[in-house]
PAGU-352165 format. One record per residue (C-alpha): residue in one letter; x, y, z; chain; residue number from 1. Coordinates in Angstrom, 3 decimals, decimal comma. Example, Ala and Ser with C-alpha at 12.3 -4.5 7.8 and 13.67 -1.06 7.14 Angstrom:
<vexlums>
<"A" <12,300 -4,500 7,800> "A" 1>
<"S" <13,670 -1,060 7,140> "A" 2>
</vexlums>
This chain:
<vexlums>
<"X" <79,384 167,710 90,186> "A" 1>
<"X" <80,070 165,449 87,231> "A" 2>
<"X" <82,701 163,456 89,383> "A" 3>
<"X" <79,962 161,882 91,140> "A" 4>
<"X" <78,401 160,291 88,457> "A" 5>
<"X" <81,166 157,286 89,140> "A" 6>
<"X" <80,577 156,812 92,396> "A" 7>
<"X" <77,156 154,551 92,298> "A" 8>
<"X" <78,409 152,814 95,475> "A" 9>
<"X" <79,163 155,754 97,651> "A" 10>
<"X" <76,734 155,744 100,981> "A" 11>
<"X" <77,742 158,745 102,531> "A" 12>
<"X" <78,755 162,299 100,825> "A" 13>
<"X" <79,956 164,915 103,239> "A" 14>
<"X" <80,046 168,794 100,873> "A" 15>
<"X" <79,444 170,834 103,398> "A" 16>
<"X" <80,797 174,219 103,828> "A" 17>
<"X" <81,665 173,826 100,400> "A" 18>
<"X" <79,962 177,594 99,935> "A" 19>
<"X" <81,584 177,856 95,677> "A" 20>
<"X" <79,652 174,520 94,579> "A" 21>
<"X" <78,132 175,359 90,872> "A" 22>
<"X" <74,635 173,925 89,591> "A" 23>
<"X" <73,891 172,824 93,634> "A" 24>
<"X" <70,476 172,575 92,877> "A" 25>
<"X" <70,427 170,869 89,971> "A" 26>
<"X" <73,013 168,500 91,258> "A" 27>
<"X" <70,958 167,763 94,154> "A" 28>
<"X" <67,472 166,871 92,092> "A" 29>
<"X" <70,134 163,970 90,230> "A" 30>
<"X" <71,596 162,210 93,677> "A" 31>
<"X" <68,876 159,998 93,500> "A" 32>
<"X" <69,938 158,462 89,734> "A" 33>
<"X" <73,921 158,828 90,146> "A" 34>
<"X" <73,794 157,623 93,864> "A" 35>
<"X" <70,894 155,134 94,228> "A" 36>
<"X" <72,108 153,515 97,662> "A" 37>
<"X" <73,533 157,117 99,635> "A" 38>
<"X" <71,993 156,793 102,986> "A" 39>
<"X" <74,211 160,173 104,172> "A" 40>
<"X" <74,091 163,494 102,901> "A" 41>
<"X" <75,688 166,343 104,556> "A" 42>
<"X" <74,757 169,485 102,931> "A" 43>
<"X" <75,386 172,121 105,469> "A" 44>
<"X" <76,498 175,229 104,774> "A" 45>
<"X" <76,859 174,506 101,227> "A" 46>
<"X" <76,361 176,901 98,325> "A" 47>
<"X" <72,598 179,147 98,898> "A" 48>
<"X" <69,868 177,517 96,963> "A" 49>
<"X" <66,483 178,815 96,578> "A" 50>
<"X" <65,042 175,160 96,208> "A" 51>
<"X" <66,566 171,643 96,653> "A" 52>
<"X" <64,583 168,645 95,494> "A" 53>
<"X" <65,682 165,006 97,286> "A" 54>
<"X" <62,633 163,230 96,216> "A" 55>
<"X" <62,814 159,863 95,108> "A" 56>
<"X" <66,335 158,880 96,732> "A" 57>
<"X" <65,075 155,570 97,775> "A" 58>
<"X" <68,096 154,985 100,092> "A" 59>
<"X" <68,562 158,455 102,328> "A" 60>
<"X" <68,415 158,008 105,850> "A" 61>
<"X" <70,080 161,297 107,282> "A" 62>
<"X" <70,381 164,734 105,910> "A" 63>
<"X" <72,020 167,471 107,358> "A" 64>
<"X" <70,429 171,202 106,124> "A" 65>
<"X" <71,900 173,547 108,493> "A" 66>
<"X" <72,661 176,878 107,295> "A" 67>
<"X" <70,983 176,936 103,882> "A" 68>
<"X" <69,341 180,258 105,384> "A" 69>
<"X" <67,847 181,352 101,754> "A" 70>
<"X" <65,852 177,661 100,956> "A" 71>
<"X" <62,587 178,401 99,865> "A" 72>
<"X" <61,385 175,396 98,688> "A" 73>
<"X" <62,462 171,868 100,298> "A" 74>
<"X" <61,368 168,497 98,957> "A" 75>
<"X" <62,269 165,093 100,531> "A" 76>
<"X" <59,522 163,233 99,382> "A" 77>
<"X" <59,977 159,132 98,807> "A" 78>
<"X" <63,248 159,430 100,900> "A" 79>
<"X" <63,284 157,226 104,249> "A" 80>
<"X" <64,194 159,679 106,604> "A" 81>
<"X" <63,965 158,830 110,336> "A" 82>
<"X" <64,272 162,380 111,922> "A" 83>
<"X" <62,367 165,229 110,945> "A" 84>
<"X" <64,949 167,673 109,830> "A" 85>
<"X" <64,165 170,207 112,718> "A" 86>
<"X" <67,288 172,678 111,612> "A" 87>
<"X" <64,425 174,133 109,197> "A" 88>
<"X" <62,984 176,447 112,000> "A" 89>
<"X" <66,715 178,154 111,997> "A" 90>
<"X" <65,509 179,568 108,108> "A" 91>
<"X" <61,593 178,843 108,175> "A" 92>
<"X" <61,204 182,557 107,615> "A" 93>
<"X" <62,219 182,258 103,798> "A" 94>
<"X" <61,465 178,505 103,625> "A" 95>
<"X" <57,387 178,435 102,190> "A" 96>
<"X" <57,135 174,907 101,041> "A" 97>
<"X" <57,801 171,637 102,668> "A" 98>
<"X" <57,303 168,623 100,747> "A" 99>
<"X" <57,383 165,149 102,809> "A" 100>
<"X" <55,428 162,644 100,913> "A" 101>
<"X" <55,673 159,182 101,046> "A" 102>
<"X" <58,029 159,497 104,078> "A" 103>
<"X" <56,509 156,006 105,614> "A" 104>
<"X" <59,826 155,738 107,859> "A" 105>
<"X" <59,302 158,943 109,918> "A" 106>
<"X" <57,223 157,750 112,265> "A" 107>
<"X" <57,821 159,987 115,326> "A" 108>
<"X" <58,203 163,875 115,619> "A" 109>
<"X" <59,163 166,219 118,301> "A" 110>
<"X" <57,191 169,224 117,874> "A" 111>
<"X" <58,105 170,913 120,722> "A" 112>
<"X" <62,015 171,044 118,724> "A" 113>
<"X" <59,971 173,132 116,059> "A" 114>
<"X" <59,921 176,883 116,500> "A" 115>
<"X" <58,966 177,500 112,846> "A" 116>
<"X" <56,458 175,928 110,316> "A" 117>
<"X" <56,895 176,714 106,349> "A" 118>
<"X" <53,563 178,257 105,205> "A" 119>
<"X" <52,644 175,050 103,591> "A" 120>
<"X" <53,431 171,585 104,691> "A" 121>
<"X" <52,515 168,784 102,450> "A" 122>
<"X" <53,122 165,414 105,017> "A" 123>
<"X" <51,556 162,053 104,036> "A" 124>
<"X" <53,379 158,737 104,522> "A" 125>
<"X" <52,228 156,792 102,499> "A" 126>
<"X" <50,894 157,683 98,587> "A" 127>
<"X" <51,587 160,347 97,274> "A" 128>
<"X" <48,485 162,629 97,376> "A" 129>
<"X" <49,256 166,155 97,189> "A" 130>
<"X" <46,843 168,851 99,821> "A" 131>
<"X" <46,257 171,972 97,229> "A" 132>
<"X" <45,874 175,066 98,858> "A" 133>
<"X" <48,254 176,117 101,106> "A" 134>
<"X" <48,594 175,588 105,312> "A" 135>
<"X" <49,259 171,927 106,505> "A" 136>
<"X" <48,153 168,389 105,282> "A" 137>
<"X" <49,160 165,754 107,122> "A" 138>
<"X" <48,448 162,025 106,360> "A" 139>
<"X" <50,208 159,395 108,998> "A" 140>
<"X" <49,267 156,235 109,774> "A" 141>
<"X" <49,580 156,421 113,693> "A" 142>
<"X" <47,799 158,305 115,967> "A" 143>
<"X" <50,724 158,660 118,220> "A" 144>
<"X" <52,320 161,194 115,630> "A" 145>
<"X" <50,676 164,025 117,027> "A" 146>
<"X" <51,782 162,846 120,595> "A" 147>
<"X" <54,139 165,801 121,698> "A" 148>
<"X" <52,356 168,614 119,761> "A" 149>
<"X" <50,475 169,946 122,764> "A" 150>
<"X" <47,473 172,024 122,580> "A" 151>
<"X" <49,125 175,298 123,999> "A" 152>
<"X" <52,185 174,728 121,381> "A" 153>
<"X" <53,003 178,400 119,281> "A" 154>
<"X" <52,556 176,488 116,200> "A" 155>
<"X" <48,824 176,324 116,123> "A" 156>
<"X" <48,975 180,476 115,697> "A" 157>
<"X" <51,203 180,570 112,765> "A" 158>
<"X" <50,515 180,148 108,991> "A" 159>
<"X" <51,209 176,988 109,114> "A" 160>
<"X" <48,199 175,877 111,190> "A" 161>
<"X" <46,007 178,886 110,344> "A" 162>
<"X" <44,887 175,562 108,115> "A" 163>
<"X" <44,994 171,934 108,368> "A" 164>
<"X" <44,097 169,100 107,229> "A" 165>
<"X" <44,945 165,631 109,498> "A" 166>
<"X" <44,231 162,569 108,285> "A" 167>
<"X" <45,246 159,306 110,540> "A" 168>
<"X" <44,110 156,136 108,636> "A" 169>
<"X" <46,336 153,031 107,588> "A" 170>
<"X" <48,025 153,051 104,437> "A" 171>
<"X" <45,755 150,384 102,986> "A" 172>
<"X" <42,628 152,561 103,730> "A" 173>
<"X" <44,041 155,993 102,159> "A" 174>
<"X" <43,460 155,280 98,325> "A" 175>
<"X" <40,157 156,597 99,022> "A" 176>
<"X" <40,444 159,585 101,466> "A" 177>
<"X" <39,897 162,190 98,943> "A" 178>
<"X" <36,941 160,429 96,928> "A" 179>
<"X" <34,768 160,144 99,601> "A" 180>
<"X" <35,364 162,816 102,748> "A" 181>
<"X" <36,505 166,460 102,801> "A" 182>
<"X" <39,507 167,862 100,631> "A" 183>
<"X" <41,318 170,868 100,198> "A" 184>
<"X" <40,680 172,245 96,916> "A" 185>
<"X" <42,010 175,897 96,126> "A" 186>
<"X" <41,020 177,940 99,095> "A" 187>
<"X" <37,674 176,025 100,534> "A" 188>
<"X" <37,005 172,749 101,577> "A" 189>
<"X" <34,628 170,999 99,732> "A" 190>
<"X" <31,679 167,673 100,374> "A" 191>
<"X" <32,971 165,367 97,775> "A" 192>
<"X" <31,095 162,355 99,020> "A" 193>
<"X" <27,610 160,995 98,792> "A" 194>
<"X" <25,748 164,365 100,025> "A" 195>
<"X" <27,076 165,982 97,035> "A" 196>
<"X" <25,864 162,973 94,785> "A" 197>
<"X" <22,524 162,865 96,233> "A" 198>
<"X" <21,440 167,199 95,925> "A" 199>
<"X" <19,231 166,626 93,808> "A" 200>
<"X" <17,274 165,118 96,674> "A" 201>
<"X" <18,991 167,406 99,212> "A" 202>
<"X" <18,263 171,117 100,349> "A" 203>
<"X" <21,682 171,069 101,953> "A" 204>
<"X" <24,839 173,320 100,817> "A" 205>
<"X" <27,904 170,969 100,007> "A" 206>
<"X" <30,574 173,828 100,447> "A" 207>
<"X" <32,223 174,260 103,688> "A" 208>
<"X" <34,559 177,473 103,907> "A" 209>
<"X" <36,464 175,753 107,195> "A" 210>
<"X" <40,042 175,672 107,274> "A" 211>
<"X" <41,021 173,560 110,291> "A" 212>
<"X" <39,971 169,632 109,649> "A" 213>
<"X" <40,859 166,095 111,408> "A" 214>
<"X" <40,125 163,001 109,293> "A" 215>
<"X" <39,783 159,269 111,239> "A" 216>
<"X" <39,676 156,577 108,901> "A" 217>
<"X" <40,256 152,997 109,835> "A" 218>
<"X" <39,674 149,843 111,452> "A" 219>
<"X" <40,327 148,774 114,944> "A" 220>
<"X" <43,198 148,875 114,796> "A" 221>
<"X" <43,469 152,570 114,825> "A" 222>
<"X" <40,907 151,974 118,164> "A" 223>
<"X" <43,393 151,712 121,066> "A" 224>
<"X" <45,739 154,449 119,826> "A" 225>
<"X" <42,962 156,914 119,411> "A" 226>
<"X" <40,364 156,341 122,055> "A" 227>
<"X" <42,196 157,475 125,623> "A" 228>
<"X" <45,496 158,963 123,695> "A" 229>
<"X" <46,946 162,577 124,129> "A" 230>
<"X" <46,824 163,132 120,407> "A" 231>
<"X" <43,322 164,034 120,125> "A" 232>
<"X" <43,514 166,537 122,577> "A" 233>
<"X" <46,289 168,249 120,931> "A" 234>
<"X" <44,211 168,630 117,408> "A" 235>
<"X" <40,858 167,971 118,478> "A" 236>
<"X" <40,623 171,563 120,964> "A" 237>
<"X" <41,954 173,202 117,192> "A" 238>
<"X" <39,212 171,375 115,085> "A" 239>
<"X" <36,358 173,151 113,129> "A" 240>
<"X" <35,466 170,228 110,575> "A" 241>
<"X" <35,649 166,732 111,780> "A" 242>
<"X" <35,181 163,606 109,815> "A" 243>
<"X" <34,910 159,677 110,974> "A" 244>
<"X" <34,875 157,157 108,428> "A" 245>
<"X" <34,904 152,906 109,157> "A" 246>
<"X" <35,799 153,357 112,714> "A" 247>
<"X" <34,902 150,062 113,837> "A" 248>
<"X" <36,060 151,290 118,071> "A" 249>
<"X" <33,667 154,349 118,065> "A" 250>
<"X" <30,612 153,605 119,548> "A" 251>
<"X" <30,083 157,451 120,761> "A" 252>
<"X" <31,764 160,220 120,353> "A" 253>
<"X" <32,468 160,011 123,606> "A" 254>
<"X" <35,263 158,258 123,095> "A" 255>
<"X" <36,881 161,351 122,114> "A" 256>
<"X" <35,810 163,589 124,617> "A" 257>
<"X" <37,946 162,565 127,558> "A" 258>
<"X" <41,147 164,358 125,604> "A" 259>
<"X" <39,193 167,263 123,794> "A" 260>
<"X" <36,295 169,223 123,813> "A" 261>
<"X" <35,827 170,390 120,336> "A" 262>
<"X" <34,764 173,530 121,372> "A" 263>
<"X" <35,543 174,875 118,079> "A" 264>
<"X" <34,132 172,264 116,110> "A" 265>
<"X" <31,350 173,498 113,011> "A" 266>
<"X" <31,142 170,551 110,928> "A" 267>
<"X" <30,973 166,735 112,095> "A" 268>
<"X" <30,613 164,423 109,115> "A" 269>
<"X" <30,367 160,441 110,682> "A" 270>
<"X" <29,649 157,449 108,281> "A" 271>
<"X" <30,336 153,658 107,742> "A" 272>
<"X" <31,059 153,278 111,911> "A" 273>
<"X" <29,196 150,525 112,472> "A" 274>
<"X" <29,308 149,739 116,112> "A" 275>
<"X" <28,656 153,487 116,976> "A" 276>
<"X" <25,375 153,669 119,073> "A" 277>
<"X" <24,549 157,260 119,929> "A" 278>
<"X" <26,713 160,533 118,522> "A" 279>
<"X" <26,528 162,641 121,740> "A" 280>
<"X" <25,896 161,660 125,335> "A" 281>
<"X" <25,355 164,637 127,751> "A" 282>
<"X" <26,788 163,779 131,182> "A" 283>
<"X" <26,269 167,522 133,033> "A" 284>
<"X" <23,600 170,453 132,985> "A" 285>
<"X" <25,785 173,064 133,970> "A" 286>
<"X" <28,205 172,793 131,014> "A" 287>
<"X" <27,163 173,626 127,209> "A" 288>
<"X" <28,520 171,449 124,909> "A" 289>
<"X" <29,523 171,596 120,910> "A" 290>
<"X" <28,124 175,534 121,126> "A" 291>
<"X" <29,985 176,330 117,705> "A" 292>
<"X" <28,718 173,211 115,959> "A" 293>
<"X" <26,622 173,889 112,796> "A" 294>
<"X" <26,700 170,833 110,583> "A" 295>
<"X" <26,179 168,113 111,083> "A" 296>
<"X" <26,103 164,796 108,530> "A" 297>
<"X" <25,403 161,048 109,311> "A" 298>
<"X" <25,521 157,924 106,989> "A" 299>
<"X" <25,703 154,348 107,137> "A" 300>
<"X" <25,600 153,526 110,590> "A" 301>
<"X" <24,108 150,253 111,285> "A" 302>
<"X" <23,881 150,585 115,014> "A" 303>
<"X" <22,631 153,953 115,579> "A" 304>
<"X" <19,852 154,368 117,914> "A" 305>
<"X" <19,782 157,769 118,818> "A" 306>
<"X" <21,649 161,497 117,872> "A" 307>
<"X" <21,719 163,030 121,175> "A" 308>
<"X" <20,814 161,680 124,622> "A" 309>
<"X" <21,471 162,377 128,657> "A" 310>
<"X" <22,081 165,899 129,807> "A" 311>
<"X" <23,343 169,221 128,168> "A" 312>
<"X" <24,167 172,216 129,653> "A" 313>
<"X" <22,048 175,549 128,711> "A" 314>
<"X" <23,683 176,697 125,442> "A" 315>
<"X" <24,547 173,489 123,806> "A" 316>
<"X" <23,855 173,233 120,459> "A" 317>
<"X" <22,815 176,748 120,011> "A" 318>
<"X" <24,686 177,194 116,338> "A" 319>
<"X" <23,455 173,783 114,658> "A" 320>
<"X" <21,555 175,067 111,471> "A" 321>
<"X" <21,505 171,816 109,442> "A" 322>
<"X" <21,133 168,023 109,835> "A" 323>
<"X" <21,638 165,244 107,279> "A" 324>
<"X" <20,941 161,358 108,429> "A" 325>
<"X" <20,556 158,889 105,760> "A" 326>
<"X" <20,743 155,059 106,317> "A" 327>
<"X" <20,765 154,333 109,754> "A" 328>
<"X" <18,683 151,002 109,990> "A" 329>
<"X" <18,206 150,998 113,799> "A" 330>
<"X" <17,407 154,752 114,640> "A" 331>
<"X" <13,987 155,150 116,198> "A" 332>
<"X" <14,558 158,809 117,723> "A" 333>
<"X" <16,435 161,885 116,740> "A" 334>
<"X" <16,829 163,405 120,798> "A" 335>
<"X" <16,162 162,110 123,387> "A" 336>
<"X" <17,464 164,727 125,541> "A" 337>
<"X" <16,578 167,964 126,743> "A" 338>
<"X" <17,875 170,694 123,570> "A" 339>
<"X" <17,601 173,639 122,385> "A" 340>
<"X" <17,150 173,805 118,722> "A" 341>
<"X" <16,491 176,798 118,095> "A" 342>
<"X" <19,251 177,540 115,351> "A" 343>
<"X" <18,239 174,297 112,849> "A" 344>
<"X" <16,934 175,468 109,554> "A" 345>
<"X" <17,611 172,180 107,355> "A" 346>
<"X" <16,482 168,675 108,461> "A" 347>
<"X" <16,974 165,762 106,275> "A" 348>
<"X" <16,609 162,600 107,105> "A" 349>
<"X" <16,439 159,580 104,368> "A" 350>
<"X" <16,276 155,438 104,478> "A" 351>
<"X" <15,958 155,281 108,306> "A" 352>
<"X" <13,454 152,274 108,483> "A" 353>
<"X" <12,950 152,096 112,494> "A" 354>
<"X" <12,663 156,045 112,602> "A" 355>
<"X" <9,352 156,826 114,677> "A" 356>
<"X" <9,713 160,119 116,172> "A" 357>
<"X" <12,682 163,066 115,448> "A" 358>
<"X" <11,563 165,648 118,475> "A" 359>
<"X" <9,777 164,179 121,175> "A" 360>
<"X" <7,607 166,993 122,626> "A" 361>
<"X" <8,334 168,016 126,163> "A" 362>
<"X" <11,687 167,152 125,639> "A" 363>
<"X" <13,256 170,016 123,785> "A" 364>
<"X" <13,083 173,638 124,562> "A" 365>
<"X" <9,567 175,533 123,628> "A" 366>
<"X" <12,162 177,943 121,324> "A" 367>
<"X" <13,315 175,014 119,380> "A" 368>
<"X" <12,775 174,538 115,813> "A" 369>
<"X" <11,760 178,444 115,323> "A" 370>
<"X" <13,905 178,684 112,225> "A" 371>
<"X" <13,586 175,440 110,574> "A" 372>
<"X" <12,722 176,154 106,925> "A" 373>
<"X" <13,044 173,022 105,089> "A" 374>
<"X" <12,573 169,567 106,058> "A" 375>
<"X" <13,330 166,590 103,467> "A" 376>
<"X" <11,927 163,202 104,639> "A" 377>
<"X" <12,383 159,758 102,776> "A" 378>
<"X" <11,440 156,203 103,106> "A" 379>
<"X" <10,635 156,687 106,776> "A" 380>
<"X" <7,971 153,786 107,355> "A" 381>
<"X" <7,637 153,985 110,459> "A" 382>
<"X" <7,590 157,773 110,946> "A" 383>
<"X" <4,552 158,990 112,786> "A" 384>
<"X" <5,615 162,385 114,197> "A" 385>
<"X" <7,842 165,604 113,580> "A" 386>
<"X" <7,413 166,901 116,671> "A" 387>
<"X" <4,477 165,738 119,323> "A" 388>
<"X" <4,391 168,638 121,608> "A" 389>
<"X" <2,804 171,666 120,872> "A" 390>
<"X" <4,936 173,826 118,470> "A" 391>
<"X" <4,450 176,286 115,307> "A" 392>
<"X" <7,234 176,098 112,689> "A" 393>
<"X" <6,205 179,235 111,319> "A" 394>
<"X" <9,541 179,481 108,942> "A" 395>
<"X" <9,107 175,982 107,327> "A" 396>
<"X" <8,555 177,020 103,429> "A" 397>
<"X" <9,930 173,419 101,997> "A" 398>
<"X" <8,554 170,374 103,159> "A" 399>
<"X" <9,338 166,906 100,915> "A" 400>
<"X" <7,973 163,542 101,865> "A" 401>
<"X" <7,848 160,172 100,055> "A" 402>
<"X" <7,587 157,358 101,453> "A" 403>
<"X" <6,061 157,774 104,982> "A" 404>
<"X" <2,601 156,432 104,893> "A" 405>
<"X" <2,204 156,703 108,810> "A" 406>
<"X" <3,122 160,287 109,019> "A" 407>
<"X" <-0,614 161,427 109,841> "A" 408>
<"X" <0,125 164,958 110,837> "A" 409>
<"X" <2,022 168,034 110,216> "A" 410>
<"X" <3,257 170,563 113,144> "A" 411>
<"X" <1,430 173,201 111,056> "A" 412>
<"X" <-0,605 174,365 113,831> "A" 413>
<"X" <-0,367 175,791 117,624> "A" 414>
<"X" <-2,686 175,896 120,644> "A" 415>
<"X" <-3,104 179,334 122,233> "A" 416>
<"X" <-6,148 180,996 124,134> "A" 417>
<"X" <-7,209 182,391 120,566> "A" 418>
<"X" <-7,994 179,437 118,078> "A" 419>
<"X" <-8,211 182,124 115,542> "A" 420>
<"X" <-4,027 181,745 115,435> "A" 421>
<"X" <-4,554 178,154 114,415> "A" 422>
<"X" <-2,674 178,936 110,962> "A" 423>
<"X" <0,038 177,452 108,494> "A" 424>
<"X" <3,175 179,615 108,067> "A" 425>
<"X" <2,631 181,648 104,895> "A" 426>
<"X" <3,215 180,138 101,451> "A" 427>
<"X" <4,564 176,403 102,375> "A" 428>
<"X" <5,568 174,768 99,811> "A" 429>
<"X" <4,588 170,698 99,802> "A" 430>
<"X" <5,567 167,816 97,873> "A" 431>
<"X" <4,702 164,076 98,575> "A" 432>
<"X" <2,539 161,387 97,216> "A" 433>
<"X" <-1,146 161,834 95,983> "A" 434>
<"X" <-2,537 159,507 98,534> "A" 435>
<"X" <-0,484 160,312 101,495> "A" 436>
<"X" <-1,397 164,125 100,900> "A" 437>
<"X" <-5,295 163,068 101,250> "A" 438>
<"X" <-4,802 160,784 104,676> "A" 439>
<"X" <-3,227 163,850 106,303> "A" 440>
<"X" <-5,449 164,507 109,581> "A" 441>
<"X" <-5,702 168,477 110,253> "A" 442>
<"X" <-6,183 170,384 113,004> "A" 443>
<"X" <-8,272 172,813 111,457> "A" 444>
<"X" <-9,164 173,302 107,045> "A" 445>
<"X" <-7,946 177,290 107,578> "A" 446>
<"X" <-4,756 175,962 107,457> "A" 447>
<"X" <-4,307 174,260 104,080> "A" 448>
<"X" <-5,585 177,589 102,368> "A" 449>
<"X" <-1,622 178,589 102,629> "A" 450>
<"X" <-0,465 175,322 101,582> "A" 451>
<"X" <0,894 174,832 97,927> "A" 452>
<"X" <0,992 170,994 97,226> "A" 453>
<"X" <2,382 169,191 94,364> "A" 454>
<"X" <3,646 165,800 93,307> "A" 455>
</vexlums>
């Protein structure tokens, strides 16, 4: 449309049902240059194009897409758009790609007015930052987005949002979201923080083959919009990875509970929240809680006391495998409620200086801790005890420690009628210092003949 290339003032262009248009797409992709301040653009019904490019017109407000039935590819990225352009769902069966980056003036959406999802929606309103891999990334700013996309909505069983990835942070805190917490590479999310950093110290497996994750970053100002909102509940109930990151309003992740259970939550990654106190708070016995979760990750939280406390329901916890806490200045125990543990194979816990005590006997279940394999311990000062009751861990086979010189004993032992079962697991593997290896106190020699210790 050559003709247009004249018109740098026009603010409104109304083509549609003009079905014989040549070069439509390739027209379309130049709007922004020949028409830098169009605000209107009715393209309905216009000639069918396969994919139509708007990004970068700086000054579009309004588009109109109806009947373009055979779009497969739609880009409005670094336009201003107010509305969602809901007349997608009449042709999301071709359309596959939705592009809506940098969109900072679409602030609101209506998701019960969507029907249809492309496969992959690429949504962040602020920079530019792309979500490889197919499914849904979403970056907003407000928590309210997700307001009207109820938990019951179709959407959550199509493509679409067979895989996720919300993020809700300001714009000022997003340059780092994908240096520092989960991110969709290819078709797996991967750790691309600290814990992958640190494996060299760490038993723990960085990859995470989850496909539905929520990402809170921010300050308190995020606090009032999140804590008591409906938009939790509507992703939240959907979740199998979560991740918190400089929270300043969570002090518990109880804060979240009151709009969803995360019943389907795997992976919980928390760091930098630094008035957050305790992670879970059990209020009932009769109802399990977080039965699905398997991960879980904790980092730089100043005012962390304890992991778990109160009462659980029977059947909480049952699928946690691995735990990673690193420092948390103020934590003295692990659980202080009544668990069952009986899943955990990795503990490691590192630069915890008030630590004293991760299972306090009596107060976990008697199957507990019946698979834990490897345990990874560091600068723990004030660490006297594992585990105080009376409990075998006859799977452990990897057991670092540096750094502890008050750990006195190792749960390498059981009492039963016959003493004669007073023996270490087979082949456990040992590393620590010379000197805290010789202060150890035993509860009987037999059991340092299966003991392999080394530096």
């Amino acid at each position: 449309m050559p003709f247009l290339q004249h018109l740098t003032t026009l603010e409104q262009l109304d083509i549609s049902n003009c079905a014989n248009l040549q070069d439509m797409q390739e027209a379309a992709a130049s709007f922004g240059h020949i028409l830098p301040i169009l605000r209107v653009l009715d393209l309905s019904n216009t000639t069918p194009t396969v994919h139509l490019s708007l990004r970068g017109n700086s000054s579009l407000e309004t588009i109109n897409l109806k009947g373009l039935t055979n779009l497969e590819v739609l880009d409005l990225s670094s336009t201003i758009i107010k509305e969602f352009p809901y007349e997608i769902s009449d042709f999301t069966r071709r359309l596959r790609h939705l592009d809506l980056l940098g969109t900072k003036h679409l602030l609101f959406v209506d998701w019960e007015r969507i029907r249809l999802l492309p496969q992959e929606l690429i949504w962040n309103q602020c920079e530019a930052k792309n979500g490889d891999g197919g499914g849904a990334f979403s970056s907003v700013t407000s928590a309210e987005f997700f307001a009207s996309l109820k938990a019951s909505s179709p959407l959550w069983n199509q493509n679409c949002f067979s895989r996720f990835r919300f993020c809700i942070s300001p714009c000022e805190e997003q340059g780092n979201v994908d240096e520092d917490i989960l991110h969709l590479q290819g078709e797996q999310f991967f750790y691309n923080n600290y814990y992958t950093q640190s494996q060299r110290h760490s038993f723990a497996n960085p990859k995470s083959h989850l496909d539905r994750h929520l990402d809170i970053r921010g300050g308190e100002r995020l606090g009032d919009k999140i804590s008591g909102s409906k938009f939790v509940d509507r992703v939240s109930d959907h979740t199998d990875s979560l991740t918190l990151c400089n929270n300043m309003f969570v002090t518990s992740l109880s804060v979240l509970e009151n709009v969803g259970d995360m019943a389907e939550l795997k992976e919980c990654e928390i760091m930098k929240c630094n008035n957050l106190e305790n992670i879970f708070v059990g209020k009932t016995a009769w109802i399990p809680s977080l039965r699905c979760l398997e991960k879980l990750c904790l980092s730089h939280l100043a005012r962390l006391r304890t992991v778990c406390e109160g009462t659980f329901g029977r059947g909480s916890f049952t699928s946690l495998k691995s735990i990673c806490i690193e420092f948390c200045p103020r934590l003295v125990k692990l659980f202080s409620s009544d668990v069952c543990l009986g899943t955990l194979e990795t503990l490691e816990i590192r630069f915890c200086a008030r630590l004293e005590e991760m299972f306090q006997g009596g107060r976990i279940e008697g199957s507990s801790l019946q698979r834990l394999h490897t345990i990874c311990l560091w600068k723990l000062p004030h660490l006297t005890s594992i585990y105080s009751g009376h409990c075998l861990l006859h799977a452990l086979k990897k057991l670092k420690v540096k750094g502890c010189p008050k750990l006195r004993k190792l749960p390498l032992h059981v009492i039963v009628d016959n003493p004669d079962q007073n023996v270490a697991p087979t082949e456990v593997e040992i590393e620590g210092d010379l000197k805290w290896w010789n202060q150890l106190q035993w509860e009987g020699e037999g059991i340092k003949g299966n003991i392999h210790f080394h530096e």
